[in-house]
N, C-alpha and C positions, 0 to 999 in steps of 0.2 A: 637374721644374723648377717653382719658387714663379711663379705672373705676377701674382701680388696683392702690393704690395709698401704701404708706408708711408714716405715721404718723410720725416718730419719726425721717427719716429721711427729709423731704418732697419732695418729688417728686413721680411721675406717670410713671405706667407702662401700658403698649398695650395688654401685655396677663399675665397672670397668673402664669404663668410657671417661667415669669423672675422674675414674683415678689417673689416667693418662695425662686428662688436662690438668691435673694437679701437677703433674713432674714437669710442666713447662712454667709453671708458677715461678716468679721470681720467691716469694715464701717459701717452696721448697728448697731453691738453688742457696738460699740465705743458709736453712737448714742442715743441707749438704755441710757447708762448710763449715759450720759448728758444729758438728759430727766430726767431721776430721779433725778439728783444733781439740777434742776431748772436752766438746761443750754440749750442756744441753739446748735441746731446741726449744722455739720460741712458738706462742701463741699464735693464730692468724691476727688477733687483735692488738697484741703486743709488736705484731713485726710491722702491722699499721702504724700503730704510733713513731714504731721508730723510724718508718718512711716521710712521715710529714716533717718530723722532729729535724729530718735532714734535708730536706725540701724545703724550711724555714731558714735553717743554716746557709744553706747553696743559694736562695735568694738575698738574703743578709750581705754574703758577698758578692754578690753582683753588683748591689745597693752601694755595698762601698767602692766596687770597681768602677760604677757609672757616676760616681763622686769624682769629680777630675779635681786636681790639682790646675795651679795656673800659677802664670810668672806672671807679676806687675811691670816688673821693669819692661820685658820684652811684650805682653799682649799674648801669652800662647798659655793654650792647657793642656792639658797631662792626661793621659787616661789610667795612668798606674802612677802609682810613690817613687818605682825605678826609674820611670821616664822623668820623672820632675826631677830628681836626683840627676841624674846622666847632665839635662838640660843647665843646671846649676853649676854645673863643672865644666861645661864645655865652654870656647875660647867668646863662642858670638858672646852668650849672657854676660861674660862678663867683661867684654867690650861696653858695650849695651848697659852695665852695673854703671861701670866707669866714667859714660856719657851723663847717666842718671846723675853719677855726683856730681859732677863736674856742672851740670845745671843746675842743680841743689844747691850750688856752692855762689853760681852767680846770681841766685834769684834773692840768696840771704845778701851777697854783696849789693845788690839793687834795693835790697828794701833800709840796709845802712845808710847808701846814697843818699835816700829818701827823706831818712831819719837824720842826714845830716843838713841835708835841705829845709827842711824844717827848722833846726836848732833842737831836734828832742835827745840826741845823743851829747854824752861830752866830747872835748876836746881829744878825750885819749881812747883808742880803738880798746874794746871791751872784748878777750879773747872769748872769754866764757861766756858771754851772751851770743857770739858769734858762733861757739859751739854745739851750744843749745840750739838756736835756731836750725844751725844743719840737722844735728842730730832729729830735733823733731820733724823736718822738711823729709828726712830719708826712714822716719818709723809712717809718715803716711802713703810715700811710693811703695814702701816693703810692707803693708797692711796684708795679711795673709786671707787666703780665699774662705767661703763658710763654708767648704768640704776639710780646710787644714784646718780653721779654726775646730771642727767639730773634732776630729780626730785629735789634733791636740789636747782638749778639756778629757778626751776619752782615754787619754795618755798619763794624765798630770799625775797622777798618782804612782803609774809604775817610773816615769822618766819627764823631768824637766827640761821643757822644748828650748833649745841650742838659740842663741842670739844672731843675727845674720853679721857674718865677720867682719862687714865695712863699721856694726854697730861698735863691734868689741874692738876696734884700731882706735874708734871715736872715742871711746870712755879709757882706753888705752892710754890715749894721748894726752886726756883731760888730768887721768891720773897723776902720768908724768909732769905735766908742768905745775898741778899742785904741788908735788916734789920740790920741784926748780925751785919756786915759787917758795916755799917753806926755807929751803935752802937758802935761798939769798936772805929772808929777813931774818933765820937767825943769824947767820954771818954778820948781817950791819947791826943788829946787838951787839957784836965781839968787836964792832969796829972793825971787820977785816975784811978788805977790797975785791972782790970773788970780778975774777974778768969779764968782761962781756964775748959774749958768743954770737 
């Protein structure tokens, strides 16, 4: 007959000795506290499971925290989501953004040059090819890392990943002068002379 018993977890012990080392048990102390919260207590096999169940968990995120983040533009990586944020707003990157176009901008103008050397371009500067070109020259600088890209696809469902803002000025712009653009031919329909700007 066990006369060593445990309360809070329920079960019996034979001698004294094991019951002691049972109350330094994290399984007891788990016990403890569902006891207090007006819970019943758990199994030794069950409070197992649920230690590895978070031991999987707490690795899972480490996994995602050893997943860095990185900026194209600048060369640097992130070790958190906050830091790659902070890094995106601060004044260097987007110095460093701005250089980024601004070479984007003369490599499309160089490859025009090119193309006018050649004879493969017309005579009349083509906005829209010229904004495709940027646009596609600044979607492969801003190609996102395979830690964002993973978290993104693991995203898509709850939230559709944001466009980087130099993208949304670019399709902004393109908008716009479709606008203009609309604008002026139906006006020379109506015959009526819209100024030049």
């Amino acid at each position: 007959m066990a006369s060593y018993t445990c309360i809070s977890c329920r079960v019996a012990f034979a001698d004294g000795e094991v019951q002691r080392a049972h109350y330094k048990t994290d399984w007891h102390r788990y016990n403890l506290k569902r006891k207090v919260a007006d819970m019943p207590p758990v199994t030794a096999e069950n409070f197992q499971e649920r230690v590895l169940a978070q031991r999987a968990t707490a690795e899972q995120q480490l996994s995602d925290a050893a997943a860095t983040e990185s900026c194209t533009v600048c060369n640097k990586k992130f070790s958190s989501a906050n830091a790659y944020q902070n890094h995106l707003q601060s004044h260097k990157h987007q110095q460093a953004e701005r250089q980024a176009l601004l070479a984007a901008q003369r490599k499309v103008e160089k490859m025009n040059e090119k193309n006018l050397e050649k004879g493969v371009c017309d005579e009349k500067e083509d906005n829209d090819a010229k904004n495709d070109a940027l646009q596609r020259v600044l979607r492969e600088q801003q190609r996102p890392s395979p830690a964002k890209l993973a978290k993104v696809q693991t995203q898509q469902g709850a939230a559709k990943a944001e466009k980087p803002p130099r993208m949304m000025w670019l399709e902004e712009q393109v908008k716009r002068r479709e606008r203009e653009e609309g604008g002026e031919a139906a006006a020379d329909e109506e015959g009526v002379n819209l100024p030049d700007s």
